[in-house]
C-alpha positions as CSV (number, residue, x, y, z in Angstrom):
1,X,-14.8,-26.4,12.1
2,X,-11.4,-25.1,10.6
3,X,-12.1,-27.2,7.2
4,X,-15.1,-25.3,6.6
5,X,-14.0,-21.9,7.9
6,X,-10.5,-22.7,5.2
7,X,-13.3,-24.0,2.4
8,X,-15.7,-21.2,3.0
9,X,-12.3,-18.6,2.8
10,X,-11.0,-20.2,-1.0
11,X,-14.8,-19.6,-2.6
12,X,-14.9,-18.3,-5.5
13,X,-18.7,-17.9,-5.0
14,X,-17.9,-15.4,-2.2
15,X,-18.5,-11.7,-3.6
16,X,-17.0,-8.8,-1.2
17,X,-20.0,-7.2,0.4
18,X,-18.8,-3.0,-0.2
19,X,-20.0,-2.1,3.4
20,X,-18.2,-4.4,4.9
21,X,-14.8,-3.8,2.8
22,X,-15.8,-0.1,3.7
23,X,-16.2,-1.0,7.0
24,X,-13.0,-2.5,7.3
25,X,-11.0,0.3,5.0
26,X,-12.6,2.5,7.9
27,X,-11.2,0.5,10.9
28,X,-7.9,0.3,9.5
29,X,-8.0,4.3,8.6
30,X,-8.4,4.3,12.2
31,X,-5.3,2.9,13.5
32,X,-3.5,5.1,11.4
33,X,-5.0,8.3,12.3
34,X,-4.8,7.3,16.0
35,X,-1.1,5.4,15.4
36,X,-1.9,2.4,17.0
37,X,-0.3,-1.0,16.9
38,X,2.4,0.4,14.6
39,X,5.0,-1.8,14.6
40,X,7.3,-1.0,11.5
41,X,9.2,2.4,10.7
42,X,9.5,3.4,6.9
43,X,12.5,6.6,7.0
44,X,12.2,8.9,3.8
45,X,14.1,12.3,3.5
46,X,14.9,12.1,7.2
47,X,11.3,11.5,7.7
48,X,9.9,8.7,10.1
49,X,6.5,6.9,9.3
50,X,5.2,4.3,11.5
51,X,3.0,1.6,9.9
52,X,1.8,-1.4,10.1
53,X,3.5,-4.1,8.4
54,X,0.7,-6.1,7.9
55,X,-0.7,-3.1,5.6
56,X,2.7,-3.0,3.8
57,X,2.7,-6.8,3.8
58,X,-0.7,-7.2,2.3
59,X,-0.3,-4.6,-0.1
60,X,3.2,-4.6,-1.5
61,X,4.9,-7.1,-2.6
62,X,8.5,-5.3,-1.4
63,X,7.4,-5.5,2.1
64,X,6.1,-8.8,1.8
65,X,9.6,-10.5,0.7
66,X,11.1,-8.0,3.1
67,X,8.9,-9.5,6.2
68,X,9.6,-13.0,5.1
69,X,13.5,-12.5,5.0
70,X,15.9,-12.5,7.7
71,X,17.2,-9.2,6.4
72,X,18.3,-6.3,9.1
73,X,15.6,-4.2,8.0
74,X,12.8,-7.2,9.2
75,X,15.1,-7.5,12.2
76,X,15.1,-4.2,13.2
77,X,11.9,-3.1,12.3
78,X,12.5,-0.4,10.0
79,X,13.8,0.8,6.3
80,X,15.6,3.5,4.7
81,X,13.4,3.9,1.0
82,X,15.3,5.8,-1.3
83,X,14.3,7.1,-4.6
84,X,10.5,8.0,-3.8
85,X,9.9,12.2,-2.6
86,X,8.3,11.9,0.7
87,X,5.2,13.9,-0.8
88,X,4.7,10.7,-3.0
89,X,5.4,7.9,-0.2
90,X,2.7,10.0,2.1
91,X,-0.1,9.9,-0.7
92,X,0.3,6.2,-1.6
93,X,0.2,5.6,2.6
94,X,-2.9,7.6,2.7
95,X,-4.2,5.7,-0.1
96,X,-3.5,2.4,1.3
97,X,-4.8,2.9,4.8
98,X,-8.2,4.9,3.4
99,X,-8.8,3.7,-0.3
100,X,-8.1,7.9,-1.1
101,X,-7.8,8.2,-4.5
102,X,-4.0,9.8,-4.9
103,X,-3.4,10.6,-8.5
104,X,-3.3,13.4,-10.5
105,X,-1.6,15.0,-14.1
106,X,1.2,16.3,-11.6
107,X,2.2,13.2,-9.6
108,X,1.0,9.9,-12.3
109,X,5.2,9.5,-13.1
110,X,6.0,9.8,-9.5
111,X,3.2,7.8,-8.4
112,X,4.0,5.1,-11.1
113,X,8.2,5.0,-10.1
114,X,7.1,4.2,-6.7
115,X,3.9,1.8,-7.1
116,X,7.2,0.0,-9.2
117,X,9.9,0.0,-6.8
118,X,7.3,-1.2,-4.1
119,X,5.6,-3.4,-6.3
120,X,2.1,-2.3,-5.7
121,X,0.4,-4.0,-8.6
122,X,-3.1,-2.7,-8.3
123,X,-1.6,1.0,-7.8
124,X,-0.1,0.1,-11.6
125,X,-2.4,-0.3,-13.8
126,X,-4.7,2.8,-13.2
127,X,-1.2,5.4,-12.7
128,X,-0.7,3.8,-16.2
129,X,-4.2,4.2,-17.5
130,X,-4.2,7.9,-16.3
131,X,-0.5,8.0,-17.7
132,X,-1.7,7.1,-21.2
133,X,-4.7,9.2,-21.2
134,X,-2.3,12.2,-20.1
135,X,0.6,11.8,-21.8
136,X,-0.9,10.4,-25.1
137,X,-3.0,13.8,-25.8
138,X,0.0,15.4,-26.1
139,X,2.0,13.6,-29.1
């Protein structure tokens, strides 16, 4: 039974059905509306946010190695972020907890610095579409 639960899970004939990744996006919205089950604290600009680290984990590669370390901040359960405006951090946490879209002409460079520094890859490659659309107009 678990050899055909892992076979069925590394398919590449398996399509993601969009209610049920709705469905899902949905649930996990949910938590964070109703902060449940947070286990993780991310400080910014003497702000708290209380996540999930399992959302951070899946979604950013930063979190992921910091999760897997032995580092104080895994130990403790929290992090001090600097560099990334708090408005910024709370757009790219709404977006990750209810598929939001989060980018505009006014934030795509501070969107971009911070899908960098936490190494959110597909946040990345449509701040830098819209970046290029944006910016290249201009010269």
């Amino acid at each position: 039974m678990f050899l055909s639960a892992h076979v069925a899970r590394n398919s590449s004939e398996n399509v993601p059905d969009k209610n049920i990744s709705k469905g899902i996006l949905q649930s996990v919205g949910k938590f964070w509306k109703n902060h449940e089950h947070e286990d993780f604290q991310v400080n910014i600009e003497g702000e708290c946010f209380k996540c999930h680290s399992f959302i951070l984990a899946s979604c950013s590669e930063f979190f992921e190695s910091l999760f897997r370390s032995n580092m104080k901040e895994k130990l403790e359960m929290k992090v001090d972020l600097q560099n990334i405006p708090l408005n910024i951090f709370q757009l790219i946490l709404k977006a990750l907890y209810t598929g939001c879209k989060l980018l505009n002409v006014d934030n795509v460079l501070e969107v971009w610095s911070a899908a960098h520094q936490l190494q959110i890859h597909f946040l990345i490659k449509p701040v830098k579409i819209l970046f290029l659309k944006t910016y290249l107009k201009k010269l």
